[in-house]
N, C-alpha and C positions, 0 to 999 in steps of 0.2 A: 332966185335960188332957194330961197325960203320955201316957198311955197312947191318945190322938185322934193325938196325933204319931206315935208309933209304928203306927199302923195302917195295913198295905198296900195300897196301890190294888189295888182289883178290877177285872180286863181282863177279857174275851172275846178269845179267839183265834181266827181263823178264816182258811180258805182254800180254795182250787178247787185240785182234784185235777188238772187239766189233764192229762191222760198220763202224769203224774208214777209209775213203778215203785215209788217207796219213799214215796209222798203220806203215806202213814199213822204213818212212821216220823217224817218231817219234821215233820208235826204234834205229837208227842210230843214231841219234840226241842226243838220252839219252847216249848213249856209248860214245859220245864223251862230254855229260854234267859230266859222270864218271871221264873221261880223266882228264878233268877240275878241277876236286875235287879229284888226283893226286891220283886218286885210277886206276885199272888196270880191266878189264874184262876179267874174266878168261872164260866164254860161256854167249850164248843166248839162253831161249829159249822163242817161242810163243806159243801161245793159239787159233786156230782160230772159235771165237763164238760169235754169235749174241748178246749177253749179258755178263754182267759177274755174279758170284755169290755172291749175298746178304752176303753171310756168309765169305766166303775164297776169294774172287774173281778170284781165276781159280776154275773150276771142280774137284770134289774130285780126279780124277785121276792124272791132273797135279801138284796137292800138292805133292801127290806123288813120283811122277814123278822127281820134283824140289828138296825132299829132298836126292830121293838116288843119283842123278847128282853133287847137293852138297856137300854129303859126301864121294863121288870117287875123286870130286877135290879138296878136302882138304878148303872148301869154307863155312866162316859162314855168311855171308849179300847178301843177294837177294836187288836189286835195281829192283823197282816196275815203268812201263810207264805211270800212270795215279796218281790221289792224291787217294788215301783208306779213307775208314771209321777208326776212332779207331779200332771197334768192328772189322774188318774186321784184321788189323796187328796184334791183339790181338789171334784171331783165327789162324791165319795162325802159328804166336810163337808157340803157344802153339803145335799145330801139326805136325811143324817139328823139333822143340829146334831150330832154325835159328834166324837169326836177319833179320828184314826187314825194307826196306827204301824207299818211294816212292817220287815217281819224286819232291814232291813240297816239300819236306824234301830236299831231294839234291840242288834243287835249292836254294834252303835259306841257304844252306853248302856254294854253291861256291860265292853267294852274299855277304855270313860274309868274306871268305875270302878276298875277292877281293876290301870290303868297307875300305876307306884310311880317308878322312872325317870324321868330326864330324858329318855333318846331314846324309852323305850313314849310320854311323855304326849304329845311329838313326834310320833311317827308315826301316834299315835288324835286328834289334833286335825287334823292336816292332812287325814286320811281324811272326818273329820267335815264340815269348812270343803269339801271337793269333792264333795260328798255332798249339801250343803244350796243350793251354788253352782247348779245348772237349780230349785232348789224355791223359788226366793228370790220371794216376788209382793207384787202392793202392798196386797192384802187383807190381809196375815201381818199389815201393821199399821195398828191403825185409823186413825192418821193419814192413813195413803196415799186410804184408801177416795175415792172419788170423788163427789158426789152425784148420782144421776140427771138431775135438773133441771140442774145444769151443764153437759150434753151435753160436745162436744167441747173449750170454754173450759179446761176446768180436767185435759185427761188429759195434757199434757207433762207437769206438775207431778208428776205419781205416777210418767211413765217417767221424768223424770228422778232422781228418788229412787230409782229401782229399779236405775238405772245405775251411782248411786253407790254404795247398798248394793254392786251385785254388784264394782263399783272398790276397796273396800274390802276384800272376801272376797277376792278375788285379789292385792293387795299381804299381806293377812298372810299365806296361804298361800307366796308368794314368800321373806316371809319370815322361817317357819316351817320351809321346803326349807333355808335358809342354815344356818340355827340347827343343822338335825337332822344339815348335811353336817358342822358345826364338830364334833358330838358323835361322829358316824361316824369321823371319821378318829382320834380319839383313840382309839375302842376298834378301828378297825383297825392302829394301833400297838403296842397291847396285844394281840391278836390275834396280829400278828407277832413280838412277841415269845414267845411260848406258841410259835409255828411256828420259830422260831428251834432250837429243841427236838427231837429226832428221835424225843420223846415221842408215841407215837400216841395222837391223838385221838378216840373212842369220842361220838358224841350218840345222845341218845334225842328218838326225835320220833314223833309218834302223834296220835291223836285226846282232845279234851278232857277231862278225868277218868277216861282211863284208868289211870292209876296211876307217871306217868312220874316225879312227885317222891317218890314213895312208894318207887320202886326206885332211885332215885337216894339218899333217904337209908338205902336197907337196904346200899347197895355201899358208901359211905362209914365203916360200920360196919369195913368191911375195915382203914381207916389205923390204923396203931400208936397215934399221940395225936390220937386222933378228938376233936373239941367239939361240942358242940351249934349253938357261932354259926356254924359250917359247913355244916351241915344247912340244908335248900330248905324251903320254905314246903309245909304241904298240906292239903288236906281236901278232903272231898268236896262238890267243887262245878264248875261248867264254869266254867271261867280261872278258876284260883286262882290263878294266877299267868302273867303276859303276859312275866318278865323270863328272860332267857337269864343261865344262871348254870354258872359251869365250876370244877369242882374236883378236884383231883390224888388218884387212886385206889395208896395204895401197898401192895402186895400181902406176904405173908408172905416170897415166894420173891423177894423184892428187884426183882420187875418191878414198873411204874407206866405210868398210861397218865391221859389229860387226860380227864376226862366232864363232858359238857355234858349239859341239861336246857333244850328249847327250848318253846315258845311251842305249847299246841295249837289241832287244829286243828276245825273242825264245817263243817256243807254248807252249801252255799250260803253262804260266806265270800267278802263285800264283795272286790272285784277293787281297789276303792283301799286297802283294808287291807290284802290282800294284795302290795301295790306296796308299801306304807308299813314293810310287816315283813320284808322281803327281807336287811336289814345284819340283822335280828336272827335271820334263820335261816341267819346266816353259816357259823357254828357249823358247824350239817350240811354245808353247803355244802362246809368244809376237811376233814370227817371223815376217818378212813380205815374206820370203821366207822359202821352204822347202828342200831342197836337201835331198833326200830317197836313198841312197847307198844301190846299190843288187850286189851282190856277185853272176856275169853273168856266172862265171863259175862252179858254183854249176847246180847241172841236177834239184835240188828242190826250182831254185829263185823261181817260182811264188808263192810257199807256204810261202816264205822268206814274199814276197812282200803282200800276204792277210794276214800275222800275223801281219807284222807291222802296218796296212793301219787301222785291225781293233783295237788294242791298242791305237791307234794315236786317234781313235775315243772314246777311251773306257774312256779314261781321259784328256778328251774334245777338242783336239787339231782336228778341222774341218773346212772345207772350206779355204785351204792357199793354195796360186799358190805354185805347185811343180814342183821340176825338178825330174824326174827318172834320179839318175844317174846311169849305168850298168857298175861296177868294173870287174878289175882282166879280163878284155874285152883281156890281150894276153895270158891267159888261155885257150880260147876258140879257137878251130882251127877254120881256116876261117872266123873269124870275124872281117874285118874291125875295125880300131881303129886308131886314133879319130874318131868320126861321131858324127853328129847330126842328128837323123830325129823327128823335132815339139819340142816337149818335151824333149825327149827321149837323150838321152849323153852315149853312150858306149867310153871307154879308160881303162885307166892304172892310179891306183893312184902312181906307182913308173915313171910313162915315163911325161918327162919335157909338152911335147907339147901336150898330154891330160889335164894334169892341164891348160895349157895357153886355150885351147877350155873351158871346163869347166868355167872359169873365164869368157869369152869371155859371155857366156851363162848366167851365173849369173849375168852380167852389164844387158844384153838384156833383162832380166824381172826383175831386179830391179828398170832399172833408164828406163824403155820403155816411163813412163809418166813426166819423169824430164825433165827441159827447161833450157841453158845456156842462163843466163842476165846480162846486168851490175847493179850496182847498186851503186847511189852516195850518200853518207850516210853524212849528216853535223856534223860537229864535235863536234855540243850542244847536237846530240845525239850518241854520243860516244856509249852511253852503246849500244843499237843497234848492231852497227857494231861492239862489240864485241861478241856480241851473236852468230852474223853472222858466224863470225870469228871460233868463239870454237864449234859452232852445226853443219855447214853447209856444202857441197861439194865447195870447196874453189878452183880457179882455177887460178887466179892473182889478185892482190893487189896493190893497187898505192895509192899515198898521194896526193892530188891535193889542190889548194888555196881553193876551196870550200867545199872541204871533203875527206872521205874515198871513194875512187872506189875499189868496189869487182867484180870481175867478177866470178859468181858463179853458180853450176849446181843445181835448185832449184825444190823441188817435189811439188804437184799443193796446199798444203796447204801452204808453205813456199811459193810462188808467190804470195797468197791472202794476207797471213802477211804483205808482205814488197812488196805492188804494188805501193805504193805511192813512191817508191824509186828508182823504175826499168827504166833507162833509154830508151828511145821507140827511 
C-alpha cells in the first residue's frame, strides 16, 4: 500500500507548434515542469500547425488521436504547452472523458508547492484564485449539473450558484491583495532599512535551475564566520525555491556588499504570477548590480537568457549594469573556465577559484567609481563618524587627540556628504 501512495501519476504532454521558433524546446521544458510537479510522462505527443483550434486546440483528428494513445497507456491527464481557453478544456473533457491541464495550471501547481513564505503562498494563491475565476462552470460540479428534461425551469438555479461561486473567488482574492499588502510593507521596511546603508546591493536573477543558489552559497563562503543556517536552499530541480533571500557578502579586503538570490524564471510565465511576484523581485529592482546566471551548458541558454531579459523588463527591473554570468561552464566541453571577456564570466558555481574571479568582477563594476580617503571626523561630531562607521566601506580606524580617523572606500555621493572631512 505504501508503495500505491507513492506512485506518480502518468501524464501525456502534448501541444501544437503554432509558429512557435522554440515549440520543441518548450515542450522539453514542460516535461520537465511535470518532473517538478513529481508527476511522471508516460508520452508525447505534437501537433504541427500554423494555428491552433478556436474550439479543441488540436484538430479534430489529434483529439482523437490523444484519446486512443491515452486509453492504451492507461493515462487520464493530458498536460497541455500553452494556457487554453476554458471553453477550449471544456471541450476537449468532454470529447475524450480525459482530464486536461495546461501549462499555466501546472505552473501555479509547482509554485504552490514550492511557496515556504507567508508573502510566496500569498502571491501563488491569488495567482491561482484569478486563474480559476473565467474557468469556474456549473458542470465543475455535479450538483450544478442541470437535467435535460428540466429545460429552462431549473437553469437560474446553476447561474446563480455560479455567481456565487465566482462572489466568493473575488472576496478572497480582495482579501488575499489586503493580507499580501500588510506582508509587503513590512519587508518594504526591512528593505529600507538594508537601503538605509550605502551598502551596494548585488541580486542574482536568471532562469530556473540555473545555478543562482548554487553561487550564492559558493560567495557566502567569502564571510569570515560563514554558517551553514546562512546558506540558500538548492538542488537541482526548477523552483527550488520561489523565496527572495539577502545576505551580507564580507570580503577579505574589508569591502561588503548586500546579495540577493531571487525567484527564477521559465517561458511562458503566467502574467498573474508575474503581477503577484513583482514586491518579491524588489530586490533586483533596488540593485545597483545584476548578476544574470545562464546555465552555459544547456544547448537552449539563449532562450534561457531572452526569457529572463524580457521578464526583468516586464516588471520593471531596466537599465542595471549587468554581469552575464555563464554557469555550470565544466559542463561544457572545451570551454575554458574561469574567464572573463567584458562583461561576460564563464566558470563553475561549485569550483573555489570561479567564485574568487566572479567576486573579483563584481568589486570591478561595483566600486569602479569609489575613491579611498581619510577622513578626520571631531569628536563634537561623534554622530557622524558613527554613521560613517555602520553605512560605509570601512578600511582603518584610529583615535587621534583631534578625532576619529577613518580611512574609507567612499562612492561619489558619500565623497560629496563628508568632503569637508576628507583629508587632501
Amino acid at each position: 500500500m505504501k508503495e500505491l501512495n507513492n506512485t506518480k501519476e502518468r501524464v501525456i504532454v502534448a501541444g501544437v507548434s503554432h509558429l512557435q521558433p522554440d515549440f520543441e524546446y518548450t515542450m522539453e521544458e514542460l516535461a520537465s515542469l511535470v518532473e517538478a510537479n513529481n508527476m511522471e510522462v508516460a508520452d508525447t505527443i505534437k501537433q504541427k500547425a500554423d494555428s491552433v483550434s478556436a474550439k479543441t486546440y488540436f484538430g479534430s483528428g489529434k483529439v482523437t488521436e490523444i484519446k486512443e494513445i491515452a486509453n492504451a497507456d492507461d493515462v487520464k491527464t493530458i498536460v497541455l504547452n500553452d494556457e487554453l481557453t476554458p471553453s477550449q478544456i471544456r471541450n476537449l473533457e468532454k470529447e475524450t472523458k480525459l482530464s486536461f491541464m495546461d501549462r499555466t495550471e501546472l505552473i501555479l501547481q509547482v509554485f504552490s508547492n514550492r511557496a515556504h513564505t507567508k508573502q510566496a503562498k500569498l502571491q501563488v494563491e491569488i495567482a491561482k484564485l484569478q486563474y480559476q475565476l473565467p474557468r469556474i462552470h456549473p458542470s465543475g460540479n455535479p450538483l450544478d449539473q442541470q437535467s435535460s428534461s428540466g429545460g429552462l425551469a431549473n437553469r437560474g438555479a446553476g447561474e446563480t450558484k455560479l455567481e456565487l461561486d465566482r462572489r466568493v473567488i473575488r472576496k478572497r482574492i480582495t482579501y488575499l491583495k489586503d493580507q499580501l499588502k500588510t506582508v509587503d510593507k513590512t519587508i518594504n521596511v526591512q528593505s529600507r532599512k538594508r537601503t538605509n546603508t550605502t551598502m551596494p546591493l548585488v541580486s542574482l536573477v536568471g532562469y530556473t535551475n540555473a545555478g543562482k543558489s548554487t553561487t550564492m552559497n559558493g560567495l557566502l563562503n567569502f564571510n569570515k564566520e560563514d554558517s551553514d543556517d546562512r546558506k540558500v536552499f538548492e538542488k537541482d530541480m526548477l523552483f527550488a525555491t520561489l523565496d527572495t533571500s539577502v545576505r551580507k557578502i564580507d570580503l577579505e579586503d574589508n569591502t561588503s556588499f548586500l546579495l540577493s538570490d531571487t525567484v527564477g524564471f521559465v517561458s511562458k510565465l503566467p502574467h498573474n504570477l508575474i503581477e503577484s511576484f513583482k514586491t518579491t523581485l524588489k530586490e533586483a529592482k533596488d540593485a545597483d548590480l545584476l548578476v544574470q546566471v545562464i546555465d552555459v551548458s544547456d544547448e537552449h541558454w539563449r532562450n534561457m537568457l531572452d526569457v529572463t531579459e524580457r521578464t526583468l523588463k516586464e516588471v520593471g527591473v531596466t537599465d542595471k549594469p549587468m554581469i552575464y554570468a555563464f554557469n555550470k561552464a565544466d559542463l561544457k566541453p572545451d570551454q575554458i573556465f574561469p574567464s572573463i571577456e567584458g562583461d561576460n564570466i564563464y566558470y563553475s558555481a561549485l569550483d573555489k577559484k570561479s567564485i574568487d574571479t566572479l567576486v573579483d568582477l563584481i568589486k570591478k563594476k561595483l566600486y569602479s567609481n569609489f575613491k579611498t580617503v581619510e577622513l578626520l571626523i571631531p569628536y563634537s561630531q561623534q554622530k557622524i563618524a558613527e554613521k560613517i562607521l555602520r553605512s560605509s566601506q570601512i578600511i582603518k580606524k584610529d583615535f587621534l587627540n583631534e578625532g576619529s580617523l577613518i580611512t574609507a572606500n567612499l562612492s561619489p555621493d558619500e565623497l560629496a556628504e563628508y568632503s569637508e572631512f576628507i583629508n587632501d
